[in-house]
py3Dmol code that shows the C-alpha trace and the ligand (Angstrom):
import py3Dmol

protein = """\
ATOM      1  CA  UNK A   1    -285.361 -85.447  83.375  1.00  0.00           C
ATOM      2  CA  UNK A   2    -286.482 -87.571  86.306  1.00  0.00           C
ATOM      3  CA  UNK A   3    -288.240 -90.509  83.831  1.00  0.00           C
ATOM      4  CA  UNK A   4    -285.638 -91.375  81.940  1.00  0.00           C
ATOM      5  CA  UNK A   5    -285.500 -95.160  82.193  1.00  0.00           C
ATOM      6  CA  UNK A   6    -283.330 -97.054  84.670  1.00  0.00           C
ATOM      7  CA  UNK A   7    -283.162-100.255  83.246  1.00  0.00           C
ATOM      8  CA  UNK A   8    -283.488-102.069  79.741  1.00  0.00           C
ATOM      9  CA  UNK A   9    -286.792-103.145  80.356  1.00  0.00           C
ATOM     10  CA  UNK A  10    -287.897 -99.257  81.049  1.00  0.00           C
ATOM     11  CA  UNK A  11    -286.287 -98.021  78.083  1.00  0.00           C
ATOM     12  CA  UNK A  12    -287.891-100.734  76.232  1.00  0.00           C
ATOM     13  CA  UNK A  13    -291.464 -99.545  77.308  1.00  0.00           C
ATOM     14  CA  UNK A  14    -290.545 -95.981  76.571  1.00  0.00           C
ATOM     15  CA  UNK A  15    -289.305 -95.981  73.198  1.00  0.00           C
ATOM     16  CA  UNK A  16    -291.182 -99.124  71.982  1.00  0.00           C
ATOM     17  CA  UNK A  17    -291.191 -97.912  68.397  1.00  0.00           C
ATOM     18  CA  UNK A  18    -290.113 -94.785  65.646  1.00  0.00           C
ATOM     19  CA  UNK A  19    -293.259 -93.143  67.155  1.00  0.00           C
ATOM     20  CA  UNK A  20    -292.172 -92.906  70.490  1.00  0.00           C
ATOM     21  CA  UNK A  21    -288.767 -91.711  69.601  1.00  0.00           C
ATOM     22  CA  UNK A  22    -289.732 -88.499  67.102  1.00  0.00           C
ATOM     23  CA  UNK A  23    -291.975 -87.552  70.156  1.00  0.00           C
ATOM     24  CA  UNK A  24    -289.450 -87.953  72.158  1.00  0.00           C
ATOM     25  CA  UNK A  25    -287.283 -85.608  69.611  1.00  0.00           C
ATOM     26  CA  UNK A  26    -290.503 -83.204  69.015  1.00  0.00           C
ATOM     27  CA  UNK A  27    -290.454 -82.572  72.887  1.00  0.00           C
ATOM     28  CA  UNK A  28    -286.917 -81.618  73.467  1.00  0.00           C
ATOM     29  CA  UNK A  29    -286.788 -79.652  70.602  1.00  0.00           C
ATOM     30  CA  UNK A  30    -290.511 -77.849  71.057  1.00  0.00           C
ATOM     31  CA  UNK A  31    -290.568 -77.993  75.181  1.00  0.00           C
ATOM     32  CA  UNK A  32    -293.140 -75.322  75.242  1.00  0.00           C
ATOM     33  CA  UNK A  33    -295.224 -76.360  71.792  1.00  0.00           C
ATOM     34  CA  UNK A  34    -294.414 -75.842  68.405  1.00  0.00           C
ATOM     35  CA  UNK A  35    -292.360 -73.144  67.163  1.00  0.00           C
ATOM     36  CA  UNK A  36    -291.227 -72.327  63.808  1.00  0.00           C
ATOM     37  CA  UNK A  37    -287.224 -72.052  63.909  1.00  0.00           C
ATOM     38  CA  UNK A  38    -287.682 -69.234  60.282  1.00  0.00           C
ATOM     39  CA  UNK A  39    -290.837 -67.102  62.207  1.00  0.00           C
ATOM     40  CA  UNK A  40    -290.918 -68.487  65.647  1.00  0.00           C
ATOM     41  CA  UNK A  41    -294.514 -68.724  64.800  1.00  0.00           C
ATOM     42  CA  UNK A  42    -296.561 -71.191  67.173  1.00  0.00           C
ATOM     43  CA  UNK A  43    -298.587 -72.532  65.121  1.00  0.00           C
ATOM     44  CA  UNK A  44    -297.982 -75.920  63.194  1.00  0.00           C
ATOM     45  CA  UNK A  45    -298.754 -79.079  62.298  1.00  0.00           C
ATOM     46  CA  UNK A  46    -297.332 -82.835  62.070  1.00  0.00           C
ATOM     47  CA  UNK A  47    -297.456 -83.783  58.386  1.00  0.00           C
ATOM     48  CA  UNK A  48    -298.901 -86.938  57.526  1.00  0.00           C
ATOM     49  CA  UNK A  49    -296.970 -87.474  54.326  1.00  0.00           C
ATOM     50  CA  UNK A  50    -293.541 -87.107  55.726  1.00  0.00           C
ATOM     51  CA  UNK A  51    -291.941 -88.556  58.641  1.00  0.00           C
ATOM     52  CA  UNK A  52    -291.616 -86.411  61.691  1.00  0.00           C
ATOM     53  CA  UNK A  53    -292.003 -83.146  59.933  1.00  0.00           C
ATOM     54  CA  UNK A  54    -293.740 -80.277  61.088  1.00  0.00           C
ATOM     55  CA  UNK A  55    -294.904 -77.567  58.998  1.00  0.00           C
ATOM     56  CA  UNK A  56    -294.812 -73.795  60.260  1.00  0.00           C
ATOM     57  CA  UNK A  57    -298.711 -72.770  59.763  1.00  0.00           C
ATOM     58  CA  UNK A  58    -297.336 -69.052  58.720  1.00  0.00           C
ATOM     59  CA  UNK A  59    -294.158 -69.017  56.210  1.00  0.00           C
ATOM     60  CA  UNK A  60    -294.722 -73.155  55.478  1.00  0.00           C
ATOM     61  CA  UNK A  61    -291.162 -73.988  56.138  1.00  0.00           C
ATOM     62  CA  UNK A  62    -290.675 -77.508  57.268  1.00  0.00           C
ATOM     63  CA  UNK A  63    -288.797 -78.737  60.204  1.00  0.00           C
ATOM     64  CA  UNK A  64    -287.940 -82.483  60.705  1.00  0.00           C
ATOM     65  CA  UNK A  65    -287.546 -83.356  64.561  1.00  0.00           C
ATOM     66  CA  UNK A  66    -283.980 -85.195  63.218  1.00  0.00           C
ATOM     67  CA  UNK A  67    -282.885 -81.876  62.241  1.00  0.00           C
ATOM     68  CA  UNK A  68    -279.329 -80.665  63.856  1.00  0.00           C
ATOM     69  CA  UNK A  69    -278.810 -84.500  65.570  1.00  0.00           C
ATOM     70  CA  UNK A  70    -276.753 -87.162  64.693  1.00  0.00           C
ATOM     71  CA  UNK A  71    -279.758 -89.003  62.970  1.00  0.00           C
ATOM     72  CA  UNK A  72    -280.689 -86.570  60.427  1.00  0.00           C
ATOM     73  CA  UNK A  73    -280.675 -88.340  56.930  1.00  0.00           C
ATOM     74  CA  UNK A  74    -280.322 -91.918  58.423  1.00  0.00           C
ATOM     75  CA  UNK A  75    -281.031 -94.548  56.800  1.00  0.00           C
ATOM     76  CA  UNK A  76    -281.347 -96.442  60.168  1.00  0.00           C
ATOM     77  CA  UNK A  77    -284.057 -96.593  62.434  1.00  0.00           C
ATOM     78  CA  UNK A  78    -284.583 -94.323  65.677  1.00  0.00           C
ATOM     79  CA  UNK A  79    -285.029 -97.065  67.996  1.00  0.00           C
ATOM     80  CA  UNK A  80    -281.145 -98.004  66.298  1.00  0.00           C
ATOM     81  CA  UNK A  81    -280.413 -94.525  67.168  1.00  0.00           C
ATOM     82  CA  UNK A  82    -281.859 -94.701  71.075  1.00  0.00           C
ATOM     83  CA  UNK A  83    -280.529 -98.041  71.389  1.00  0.00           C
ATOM     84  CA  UNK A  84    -276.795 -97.548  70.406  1.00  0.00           C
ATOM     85  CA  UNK A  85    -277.157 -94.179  72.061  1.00  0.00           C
ATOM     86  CA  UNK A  86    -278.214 -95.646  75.648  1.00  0.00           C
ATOM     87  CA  UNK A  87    -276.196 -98.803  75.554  1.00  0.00           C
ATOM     88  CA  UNK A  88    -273.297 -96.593  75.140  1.00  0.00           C
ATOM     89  CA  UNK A  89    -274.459 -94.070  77.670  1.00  0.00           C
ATOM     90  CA  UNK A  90    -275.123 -96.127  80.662  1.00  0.00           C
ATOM     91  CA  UNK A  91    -272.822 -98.834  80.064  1.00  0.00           C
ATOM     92  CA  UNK A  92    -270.022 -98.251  82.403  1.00  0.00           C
ATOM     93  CA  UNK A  93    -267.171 -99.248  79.730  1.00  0.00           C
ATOM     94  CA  UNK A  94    -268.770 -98.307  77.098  1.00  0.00           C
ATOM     95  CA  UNK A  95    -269.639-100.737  73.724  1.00  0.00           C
ATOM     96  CA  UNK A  96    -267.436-101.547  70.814  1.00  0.00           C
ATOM     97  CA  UNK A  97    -268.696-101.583  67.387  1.00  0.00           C
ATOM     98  CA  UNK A  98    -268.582-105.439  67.426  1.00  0.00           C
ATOM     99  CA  UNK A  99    -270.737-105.406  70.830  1.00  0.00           C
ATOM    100  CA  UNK A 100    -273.639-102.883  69.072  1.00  0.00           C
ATOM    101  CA  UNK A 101    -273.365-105.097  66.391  1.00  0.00           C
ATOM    102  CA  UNK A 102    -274.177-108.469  67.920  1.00  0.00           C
ATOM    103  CA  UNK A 103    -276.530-106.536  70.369  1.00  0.00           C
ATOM    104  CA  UNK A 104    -278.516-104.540  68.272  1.00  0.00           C
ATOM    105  CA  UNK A 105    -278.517-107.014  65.275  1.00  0.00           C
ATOM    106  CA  UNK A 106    -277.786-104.994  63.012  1.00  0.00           C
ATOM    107  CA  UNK A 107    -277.050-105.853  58.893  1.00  0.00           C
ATOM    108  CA  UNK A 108    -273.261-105.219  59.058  1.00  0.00           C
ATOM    109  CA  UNK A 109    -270.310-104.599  61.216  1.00  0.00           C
ATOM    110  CA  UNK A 110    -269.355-101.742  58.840  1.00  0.00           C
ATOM    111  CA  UNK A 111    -272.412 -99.895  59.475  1.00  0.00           C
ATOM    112  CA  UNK A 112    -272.039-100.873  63.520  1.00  0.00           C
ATOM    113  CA  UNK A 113    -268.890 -99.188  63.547  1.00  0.00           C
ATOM    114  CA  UNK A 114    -270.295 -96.289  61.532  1.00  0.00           C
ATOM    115  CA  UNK A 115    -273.236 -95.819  63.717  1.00  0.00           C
ATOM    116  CA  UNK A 116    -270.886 -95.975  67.000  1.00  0.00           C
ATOM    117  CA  UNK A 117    -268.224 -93.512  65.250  1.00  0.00           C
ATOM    118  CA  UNK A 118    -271.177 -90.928  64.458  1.00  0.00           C
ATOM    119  CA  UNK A 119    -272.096 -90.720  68.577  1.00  0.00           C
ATOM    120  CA  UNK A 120    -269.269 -90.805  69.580  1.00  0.00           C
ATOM    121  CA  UNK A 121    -268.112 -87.752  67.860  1.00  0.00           C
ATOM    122  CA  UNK A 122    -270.231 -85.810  70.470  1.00  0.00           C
ATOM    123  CA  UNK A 123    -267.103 -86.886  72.957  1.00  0.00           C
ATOM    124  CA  UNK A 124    -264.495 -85.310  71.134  1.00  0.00           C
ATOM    125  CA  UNK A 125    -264.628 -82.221  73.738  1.00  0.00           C
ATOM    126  CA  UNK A 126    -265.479 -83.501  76.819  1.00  0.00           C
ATOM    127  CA  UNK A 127    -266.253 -80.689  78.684  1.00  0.00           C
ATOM    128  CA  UNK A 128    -265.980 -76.936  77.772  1.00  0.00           C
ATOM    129  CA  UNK A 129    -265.156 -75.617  81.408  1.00  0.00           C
ATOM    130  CA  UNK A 130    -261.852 -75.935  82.691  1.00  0.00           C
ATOM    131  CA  UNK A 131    -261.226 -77.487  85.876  1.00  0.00           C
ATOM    132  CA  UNK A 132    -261.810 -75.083  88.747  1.00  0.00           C
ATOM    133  CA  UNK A 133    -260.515 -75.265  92.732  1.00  0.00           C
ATOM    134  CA  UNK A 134    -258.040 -77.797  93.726  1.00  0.00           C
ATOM    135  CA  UNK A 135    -257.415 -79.935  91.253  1.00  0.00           C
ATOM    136  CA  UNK A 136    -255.195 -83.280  91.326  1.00  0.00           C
ATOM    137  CA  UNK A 137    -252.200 -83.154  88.579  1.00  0.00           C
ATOM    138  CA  UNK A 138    -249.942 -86.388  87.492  1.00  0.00           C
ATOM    139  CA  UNK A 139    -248.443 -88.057  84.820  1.00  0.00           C
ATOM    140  CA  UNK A 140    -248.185 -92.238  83.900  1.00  0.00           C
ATOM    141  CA  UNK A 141    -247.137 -94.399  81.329  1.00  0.00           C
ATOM    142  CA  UNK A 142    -249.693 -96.842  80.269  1.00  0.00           C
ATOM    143  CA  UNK A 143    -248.164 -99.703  77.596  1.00  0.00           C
ATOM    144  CA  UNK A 144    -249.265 -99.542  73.963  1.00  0.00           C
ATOM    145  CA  UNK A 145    -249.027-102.205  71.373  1.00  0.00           C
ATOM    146  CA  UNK A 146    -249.143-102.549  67.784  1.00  0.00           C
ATOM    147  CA  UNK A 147    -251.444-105.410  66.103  1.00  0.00           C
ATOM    148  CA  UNK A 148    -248.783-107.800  66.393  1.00  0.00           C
ATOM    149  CA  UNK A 149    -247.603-106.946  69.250  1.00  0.00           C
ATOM    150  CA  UNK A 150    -248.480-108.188  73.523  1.00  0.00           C
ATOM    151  CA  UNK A 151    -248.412-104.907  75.573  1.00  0.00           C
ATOM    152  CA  UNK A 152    -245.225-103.699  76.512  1.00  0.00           C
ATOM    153  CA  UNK A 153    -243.589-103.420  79.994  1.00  0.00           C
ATOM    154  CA  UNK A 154    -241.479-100.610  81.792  1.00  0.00           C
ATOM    155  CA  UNK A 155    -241.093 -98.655  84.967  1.00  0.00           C
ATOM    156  CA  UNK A 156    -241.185 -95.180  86.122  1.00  0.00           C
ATOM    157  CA  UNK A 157    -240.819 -92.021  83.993  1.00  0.00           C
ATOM    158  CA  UNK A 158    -239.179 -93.701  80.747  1.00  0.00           C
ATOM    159  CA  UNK A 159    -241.233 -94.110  78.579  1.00  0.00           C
ATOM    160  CA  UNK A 160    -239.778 -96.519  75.807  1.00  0.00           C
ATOM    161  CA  UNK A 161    -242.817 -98.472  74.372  1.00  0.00           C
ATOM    162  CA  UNK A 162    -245.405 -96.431  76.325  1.00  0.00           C
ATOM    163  CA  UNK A 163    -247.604 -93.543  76.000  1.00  0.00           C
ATOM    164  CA  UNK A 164    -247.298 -90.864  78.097  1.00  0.00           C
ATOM    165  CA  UNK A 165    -250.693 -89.336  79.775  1.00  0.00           C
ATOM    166  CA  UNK A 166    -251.169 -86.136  81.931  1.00  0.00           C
ATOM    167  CA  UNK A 167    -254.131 -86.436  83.858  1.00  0.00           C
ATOM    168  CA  UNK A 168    -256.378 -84.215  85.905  1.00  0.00           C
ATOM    169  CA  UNK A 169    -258.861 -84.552  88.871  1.00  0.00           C
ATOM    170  CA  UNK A 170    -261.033 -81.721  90.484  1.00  0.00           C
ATOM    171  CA  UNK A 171    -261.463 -81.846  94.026  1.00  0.00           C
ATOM    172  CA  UNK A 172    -264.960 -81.614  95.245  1.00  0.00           C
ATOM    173  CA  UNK A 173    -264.432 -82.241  99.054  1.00  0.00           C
ATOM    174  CA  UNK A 174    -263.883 -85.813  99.724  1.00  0.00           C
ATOM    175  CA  UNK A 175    -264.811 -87.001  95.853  1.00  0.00           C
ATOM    176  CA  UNK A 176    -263.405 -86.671  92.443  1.00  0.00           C
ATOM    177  CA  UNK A 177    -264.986 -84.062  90.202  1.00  0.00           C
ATOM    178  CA  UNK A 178    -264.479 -84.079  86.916  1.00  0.00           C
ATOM    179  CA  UNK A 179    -261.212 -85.334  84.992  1.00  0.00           C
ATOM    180  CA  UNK A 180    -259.456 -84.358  82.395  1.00  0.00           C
ATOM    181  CA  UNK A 181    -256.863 -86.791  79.881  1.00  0.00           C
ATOM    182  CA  UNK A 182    -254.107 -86.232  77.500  1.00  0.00           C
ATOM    183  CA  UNK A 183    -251.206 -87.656  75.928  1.00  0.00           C
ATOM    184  CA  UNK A 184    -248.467 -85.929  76.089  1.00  0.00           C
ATOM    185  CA  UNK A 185    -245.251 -86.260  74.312  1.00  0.00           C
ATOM    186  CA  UNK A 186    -242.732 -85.588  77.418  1.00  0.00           C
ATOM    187  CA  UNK A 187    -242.968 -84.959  81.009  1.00  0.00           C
ATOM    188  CA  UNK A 188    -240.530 -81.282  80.332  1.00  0.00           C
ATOM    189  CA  UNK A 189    -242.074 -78.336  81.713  1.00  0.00           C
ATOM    190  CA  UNK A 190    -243.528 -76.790  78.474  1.00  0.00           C
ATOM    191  CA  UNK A 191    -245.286 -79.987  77.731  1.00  0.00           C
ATOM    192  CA  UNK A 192    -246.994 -80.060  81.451  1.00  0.00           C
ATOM    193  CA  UNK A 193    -247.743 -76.364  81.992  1.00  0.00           C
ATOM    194  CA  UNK A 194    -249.547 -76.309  78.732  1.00  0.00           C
ATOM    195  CA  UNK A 195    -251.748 -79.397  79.822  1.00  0.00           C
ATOM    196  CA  UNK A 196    -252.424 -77.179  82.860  1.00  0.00           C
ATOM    197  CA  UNK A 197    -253.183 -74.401  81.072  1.00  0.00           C
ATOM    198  CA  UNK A 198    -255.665 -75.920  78.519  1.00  0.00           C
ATOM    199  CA  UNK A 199    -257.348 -78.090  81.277  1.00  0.00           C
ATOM    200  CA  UNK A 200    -256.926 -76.162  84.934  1.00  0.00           C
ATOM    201  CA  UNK A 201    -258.561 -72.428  85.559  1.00  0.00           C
ATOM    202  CA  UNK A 202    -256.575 -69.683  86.356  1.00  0.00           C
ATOM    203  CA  UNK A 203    -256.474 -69.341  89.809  1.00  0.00           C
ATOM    204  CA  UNK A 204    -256.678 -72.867  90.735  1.00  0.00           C
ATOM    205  CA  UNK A 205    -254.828 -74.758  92.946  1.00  0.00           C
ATOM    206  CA  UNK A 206    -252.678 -77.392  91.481  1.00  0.00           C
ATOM    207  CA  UNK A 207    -251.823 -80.068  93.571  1.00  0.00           C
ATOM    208  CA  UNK A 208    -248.382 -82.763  92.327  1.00  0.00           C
ATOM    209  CA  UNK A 209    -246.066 -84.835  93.303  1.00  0.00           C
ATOM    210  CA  UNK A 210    -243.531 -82.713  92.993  1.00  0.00           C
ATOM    211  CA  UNK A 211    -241.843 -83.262  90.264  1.00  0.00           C
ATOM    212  CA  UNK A 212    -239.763 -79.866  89.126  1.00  0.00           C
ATOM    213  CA  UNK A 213    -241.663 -79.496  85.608  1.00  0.00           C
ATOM    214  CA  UNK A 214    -244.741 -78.928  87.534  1.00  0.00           C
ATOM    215  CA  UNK A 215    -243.046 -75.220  89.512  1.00  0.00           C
ATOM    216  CA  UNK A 216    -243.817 -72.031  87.926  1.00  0.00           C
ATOM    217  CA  UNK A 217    -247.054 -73.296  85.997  1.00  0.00           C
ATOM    218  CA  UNK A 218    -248.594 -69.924  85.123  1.00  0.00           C
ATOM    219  CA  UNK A 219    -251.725 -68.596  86.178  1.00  0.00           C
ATOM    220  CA  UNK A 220    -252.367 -71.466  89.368  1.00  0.00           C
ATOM    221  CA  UNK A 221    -250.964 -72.042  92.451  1.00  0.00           C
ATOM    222  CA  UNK A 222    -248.880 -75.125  93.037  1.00  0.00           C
ATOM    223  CA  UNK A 223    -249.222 -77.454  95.892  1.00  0.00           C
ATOM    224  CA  UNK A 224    -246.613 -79.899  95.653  1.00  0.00           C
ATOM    225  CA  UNK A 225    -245.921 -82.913  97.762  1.00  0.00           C
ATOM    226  CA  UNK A 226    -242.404 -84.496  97.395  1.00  0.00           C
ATOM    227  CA  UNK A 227    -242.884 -88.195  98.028  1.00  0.00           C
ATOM    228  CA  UNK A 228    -241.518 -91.491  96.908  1.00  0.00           C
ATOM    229  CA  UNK A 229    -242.874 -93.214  94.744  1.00  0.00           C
ATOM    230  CA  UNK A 230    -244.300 -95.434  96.728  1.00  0.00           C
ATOM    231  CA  UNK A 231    -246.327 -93.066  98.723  1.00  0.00           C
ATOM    232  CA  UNK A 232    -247.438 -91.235  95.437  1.00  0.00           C
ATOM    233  CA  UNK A 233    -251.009 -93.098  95.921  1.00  0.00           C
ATOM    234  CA  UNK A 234    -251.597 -91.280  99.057  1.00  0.00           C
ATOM    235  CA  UNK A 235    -250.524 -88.154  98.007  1.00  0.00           C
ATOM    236  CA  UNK A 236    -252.151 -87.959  94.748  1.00  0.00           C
ATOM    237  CA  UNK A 237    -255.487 -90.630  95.382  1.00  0.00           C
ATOM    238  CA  UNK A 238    -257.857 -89.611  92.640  1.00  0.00           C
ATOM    239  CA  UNK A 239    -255.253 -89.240  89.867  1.00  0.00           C
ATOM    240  CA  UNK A 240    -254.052 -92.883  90.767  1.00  0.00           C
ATOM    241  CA  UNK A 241    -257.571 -94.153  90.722  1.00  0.00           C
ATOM    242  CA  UNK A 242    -258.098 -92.448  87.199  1.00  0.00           C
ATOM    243  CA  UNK A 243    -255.065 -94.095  85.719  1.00  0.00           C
ATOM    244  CA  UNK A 244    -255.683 -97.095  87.366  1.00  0.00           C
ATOM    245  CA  UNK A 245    -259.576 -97.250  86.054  1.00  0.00           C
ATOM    246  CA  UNK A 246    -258.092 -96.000  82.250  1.00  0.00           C
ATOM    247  CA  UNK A 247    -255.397 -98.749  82.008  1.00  0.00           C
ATOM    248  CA  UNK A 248    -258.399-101.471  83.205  1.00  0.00           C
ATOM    249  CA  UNK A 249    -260.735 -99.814  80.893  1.00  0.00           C
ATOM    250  CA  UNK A 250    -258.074 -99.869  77.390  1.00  0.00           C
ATOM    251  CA  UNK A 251    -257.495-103.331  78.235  1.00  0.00           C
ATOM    252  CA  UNK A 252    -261.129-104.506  78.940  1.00  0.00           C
ATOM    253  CA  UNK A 253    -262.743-102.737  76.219  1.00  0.00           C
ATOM    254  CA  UNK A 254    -259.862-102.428  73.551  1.00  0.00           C
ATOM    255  CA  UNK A 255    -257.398-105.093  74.457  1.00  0.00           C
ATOM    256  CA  UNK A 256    -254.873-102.198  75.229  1.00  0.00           C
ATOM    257  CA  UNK A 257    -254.461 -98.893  73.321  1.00  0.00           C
ATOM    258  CA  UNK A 258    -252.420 -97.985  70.347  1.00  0.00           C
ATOM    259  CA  UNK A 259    -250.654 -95.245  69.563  1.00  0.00           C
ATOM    260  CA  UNK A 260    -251.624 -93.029  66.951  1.00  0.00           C
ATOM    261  CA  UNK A 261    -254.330 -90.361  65.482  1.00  0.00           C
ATOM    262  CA  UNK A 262    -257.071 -92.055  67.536  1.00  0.00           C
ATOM    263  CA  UNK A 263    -255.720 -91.906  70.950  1.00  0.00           C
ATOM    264  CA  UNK A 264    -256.673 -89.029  72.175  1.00  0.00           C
ATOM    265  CA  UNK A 265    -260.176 -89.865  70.921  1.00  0.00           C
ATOM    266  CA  UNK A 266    -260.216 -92.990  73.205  1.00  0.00           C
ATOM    267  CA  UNK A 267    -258.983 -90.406  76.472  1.00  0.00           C
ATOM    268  CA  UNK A 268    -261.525 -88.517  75.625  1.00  0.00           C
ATOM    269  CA  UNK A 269    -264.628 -91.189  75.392  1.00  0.00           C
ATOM    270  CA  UNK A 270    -262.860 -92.150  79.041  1.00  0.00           C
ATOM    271  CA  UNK A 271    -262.826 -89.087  79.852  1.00  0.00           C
ATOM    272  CA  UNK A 272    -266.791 -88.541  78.174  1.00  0.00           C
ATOM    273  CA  UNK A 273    -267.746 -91.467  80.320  1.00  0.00           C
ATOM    274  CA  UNK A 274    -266.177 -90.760  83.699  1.00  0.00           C
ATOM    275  CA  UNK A 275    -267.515 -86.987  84.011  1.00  0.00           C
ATOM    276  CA  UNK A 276    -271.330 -88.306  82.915  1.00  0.00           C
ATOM    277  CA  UNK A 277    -271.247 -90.995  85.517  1.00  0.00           C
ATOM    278  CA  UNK A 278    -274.116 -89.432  87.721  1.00  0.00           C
ATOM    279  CA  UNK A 279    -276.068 -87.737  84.435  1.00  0.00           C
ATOM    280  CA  UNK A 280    -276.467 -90.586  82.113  1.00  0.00           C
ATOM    281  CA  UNK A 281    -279.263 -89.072  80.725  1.00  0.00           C
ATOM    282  CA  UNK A 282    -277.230 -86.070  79.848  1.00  0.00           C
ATOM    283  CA  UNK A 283    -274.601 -88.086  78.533  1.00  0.00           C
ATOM    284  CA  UNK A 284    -277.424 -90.922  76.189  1.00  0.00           C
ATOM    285  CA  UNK A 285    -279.063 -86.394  74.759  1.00  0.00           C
ATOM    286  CA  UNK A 286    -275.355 -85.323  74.162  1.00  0.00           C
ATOM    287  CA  UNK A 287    -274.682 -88.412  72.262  1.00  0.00           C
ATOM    288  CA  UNK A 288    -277.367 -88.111  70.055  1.00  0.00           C
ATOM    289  CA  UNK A 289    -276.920 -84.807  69.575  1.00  0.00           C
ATOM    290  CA  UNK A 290    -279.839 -83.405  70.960  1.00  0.00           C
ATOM    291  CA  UNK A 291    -279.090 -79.407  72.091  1.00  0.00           C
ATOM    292  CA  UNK A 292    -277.911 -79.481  75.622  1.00  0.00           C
ATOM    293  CA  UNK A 293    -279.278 -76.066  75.223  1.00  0.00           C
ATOM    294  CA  UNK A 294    -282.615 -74.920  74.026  1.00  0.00           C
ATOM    295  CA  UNK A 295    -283.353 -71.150  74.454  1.00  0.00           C
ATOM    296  CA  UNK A 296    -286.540 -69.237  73.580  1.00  0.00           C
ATOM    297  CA  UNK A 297    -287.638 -72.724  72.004  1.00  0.00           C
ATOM    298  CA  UNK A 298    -285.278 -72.495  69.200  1.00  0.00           C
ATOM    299  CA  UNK A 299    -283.352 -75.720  68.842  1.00  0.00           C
ATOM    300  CA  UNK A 300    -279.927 -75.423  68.580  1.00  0.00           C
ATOM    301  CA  UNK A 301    -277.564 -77.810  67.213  1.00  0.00           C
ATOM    302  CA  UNK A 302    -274.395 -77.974  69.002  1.00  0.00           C
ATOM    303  CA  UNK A 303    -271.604 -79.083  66.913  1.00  0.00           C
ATOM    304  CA  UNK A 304    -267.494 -79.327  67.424  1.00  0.00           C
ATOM    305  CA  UNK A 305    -266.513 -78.414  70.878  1.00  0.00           C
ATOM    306  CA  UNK A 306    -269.052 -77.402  72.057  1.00  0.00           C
ATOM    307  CA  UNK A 307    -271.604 -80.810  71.342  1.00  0.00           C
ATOM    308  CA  UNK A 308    -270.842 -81.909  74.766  1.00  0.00           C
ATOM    309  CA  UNK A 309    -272.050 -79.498  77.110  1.00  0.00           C
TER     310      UNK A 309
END
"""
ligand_1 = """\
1
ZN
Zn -292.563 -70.135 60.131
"""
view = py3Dmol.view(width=600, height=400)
view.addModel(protein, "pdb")
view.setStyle({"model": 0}, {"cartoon": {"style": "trace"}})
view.addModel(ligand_1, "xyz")
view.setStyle({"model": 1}, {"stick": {}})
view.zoomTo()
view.show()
């Protein structure tokens, strides 16, 4: 959508109140007018008695325009919603609980974080497609700590104190496509052809640093490019840049990662983030939770996997 606003000021002037938003809502979900998601009747009508319901003018069911996104049943308003959902969206690191908090004002940090963990559910699969042509494949270390502890240091494939990542870059002539993230628990051949094969199409070309684990990765060809280490950064350029932007990213935003249940979440906000950088308005409609797609005017909620078209 060509107006959606570039700036704070514009997005203030677009969704100035809860008005603005539900229309907002009403229109993504009805594009083409009313239709009634029991009869697919056309025929409706806004109720005046409850909030941002329509009701079908043939079998009377009742749709709210909330219905199937992240702010159905809210307690909080949908400017909170559009707010939280944009700062987050077009932010280029992203916002922490505690920055929505202060930002938005909101009553408590508890429901901050609550709010922030609700959108950013729609990043848990950041992209259904695998990656497709040539496609960039390496492997760092990037320090973790513990809440006591300063991040830890270390060199070259050990990994003592570190988290291992695999990470992916598609090709798309002289740019980075999209990326893919994922910790990894050693750099062993089983461990690195199944990152290839849950994040690289068959038939790709996989392009390393050839490192041995990486021969015989079924289903792609392999490109690899023995090098020092020194001269990895040539080799491998968009892979380096990717690990490079992650590691300034965990310690600018979350004072370093830690290991644990949650850490593939954070890759994959990083990971959310990185691949939206040219659609932000995509990326403020997945977050929300707003169908990606909407066929024969029937609005579809997308959840799991597939939320983030
Ligand atoms: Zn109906």
């Amino acid at each position: 959508m060509s107006d959606f606003p570039r700036s704070l000021l514009e997005f203030q002037r677009r969704f100035p109140d809860e008005r603005a938003c539900a229309s907002y809502l009403a229109k993504a979900r009805w594009p083409d007018g009313f239709r009634c998601p029991a009869c697919a009747h056309d025929k409706g009508w806004e109720l005046s008695t409850k909030a941002f319901t329509w009701e079908c003018a043939s079998c009377g069911k009742q749709t709210s325009v909330t219905a199937g996104t992240v702010m159905h049943g809210s307690k909080l308003d949908l400017t909170v919603w559009f707010w939280a959902a944009y700062l987050m969206a077009t932010h280029s690191n992203g916002m922490s609980a505690r920055q929505l908090w202060r930002q938005l004002g909101l009553g408590s940090y508890k429901s901050a974080w609550l709010l922030c963990a609700k959108l950013r559910r729609a990043m848990v699969a950041p992209d259904r497609s695998p990656l497709q042509g040539v496609v960039e494949v390496d492997e760092t270390t990037i320090p973790y700590r513990s809440n006591d502890d300063p991040p830890a240091g270390g060199r070259g494939r050990s990994h003592d104190g570190k988290i291992l990542v695999a990470g992916a870059v598609e090709i798309e002539g002289r740019a980075p496509g999209r990326v893919r993230l994922a910790a990894i628990a050693d750099g062993s051949a089983a461990t690195l052809h199944a990152f290839i094969a849950a994040n690289v199409s068959a038939g790709a070309t996989v392009k390393t640093d050839g490192w041995p684990a990486y021969q015989g990765a079924p289903g792609v060809s392999h490109e690899p490019h023995v090098v020092g280490s020194m001269a990895a950064h040539l080799v491998l350029p968009w892979t380096h840049r990717l690990f490079a932007n992650l590691k300034r990213w965990a310690l600018g935003v979350y004072h370093g990662l830690r290991r644990g249940k949650h850490l593939q979440s954070y890759f994959n906000e990083f990971v959310f983030r990185f691949n939206r950088r040219k659609t932000r308005h995509a990326a403020f409609r997945s977050l929300l939770g707003i169908g990606a797609t909407i066929k024969n005017s029937t609005y579809k909620m997308l959840t799991g996997p597939e939320a983030t078209v």
